[in-house]
N, C-alpha and C positions, 0 to 999 in steps of 0.2 A: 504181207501175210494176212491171207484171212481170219476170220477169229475162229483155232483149232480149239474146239473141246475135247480135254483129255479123259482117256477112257478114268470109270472110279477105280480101278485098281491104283492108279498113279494118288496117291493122298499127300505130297507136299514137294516144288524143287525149291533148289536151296544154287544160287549164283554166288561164286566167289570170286573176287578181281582184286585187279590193285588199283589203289588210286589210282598212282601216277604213269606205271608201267605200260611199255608200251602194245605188250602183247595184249593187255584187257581192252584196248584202245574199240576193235571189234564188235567187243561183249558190250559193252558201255555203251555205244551208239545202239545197239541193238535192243538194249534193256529202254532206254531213252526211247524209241521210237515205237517198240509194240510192246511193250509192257502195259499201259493201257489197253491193248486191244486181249491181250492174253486175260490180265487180270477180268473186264468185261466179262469174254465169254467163259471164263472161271470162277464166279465172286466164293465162292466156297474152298476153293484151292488157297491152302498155304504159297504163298509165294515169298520167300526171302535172298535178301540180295547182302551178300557179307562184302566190305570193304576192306582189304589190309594191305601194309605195303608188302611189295614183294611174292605176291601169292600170283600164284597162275590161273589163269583165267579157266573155270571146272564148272561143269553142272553135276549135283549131283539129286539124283529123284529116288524117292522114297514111293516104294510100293507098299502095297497092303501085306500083312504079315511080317513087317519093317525090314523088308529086303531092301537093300539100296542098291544103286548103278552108279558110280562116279562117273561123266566123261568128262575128257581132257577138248578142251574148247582153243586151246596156246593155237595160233597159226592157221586159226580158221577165219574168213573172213564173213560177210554179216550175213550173205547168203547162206553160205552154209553152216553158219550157227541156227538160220532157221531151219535150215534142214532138216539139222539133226533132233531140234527143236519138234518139227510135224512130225520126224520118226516116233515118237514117244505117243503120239495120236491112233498109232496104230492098234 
């Protein structure tokens, strides 16, 4: 993943997973590997990453006017967590 700068309407995402659980398994190598590059070419972007057990692996993005988007991340694999990730670039 190149470093996507997200447009300013997007003002904070928020990662939930679970520890130990297998379906965050995705999200977690994902946050691990470009999470540096995201945070880089965003240093202004809130970025938060929630840990708990049992919880399903969700992004959810807070636009401007505190509109939010939950998506459901369960069963997607790293690629297409970035996907859906550059979708929000648009």
């Amino acid at each position: 993943m190149s470093a996507s700068i997200f447009p300013t309407a997007v003002k904070e995402l928020r990662f939930f997973l679970s520890q130990t659980g297998e379906a965050s398994v995705p999200l977690r190598q994902f946050l691990i590997s470009k999470y540096p590059l995201i945070k880089k070419a965003n240093p202004a972007l809130p970025i938060l990453i929630r840990e708990a057990y049992g919880v399903p692996p969700t992004l959810t993005t807070r636009y401007e006017f505190g509109r939010e988007v939950k998506t459901n991340l369960e069963g997607l694999s790293i690629s297409d967590i970035e996907n859906t990730i550059k979708g929000l670039c648009k």
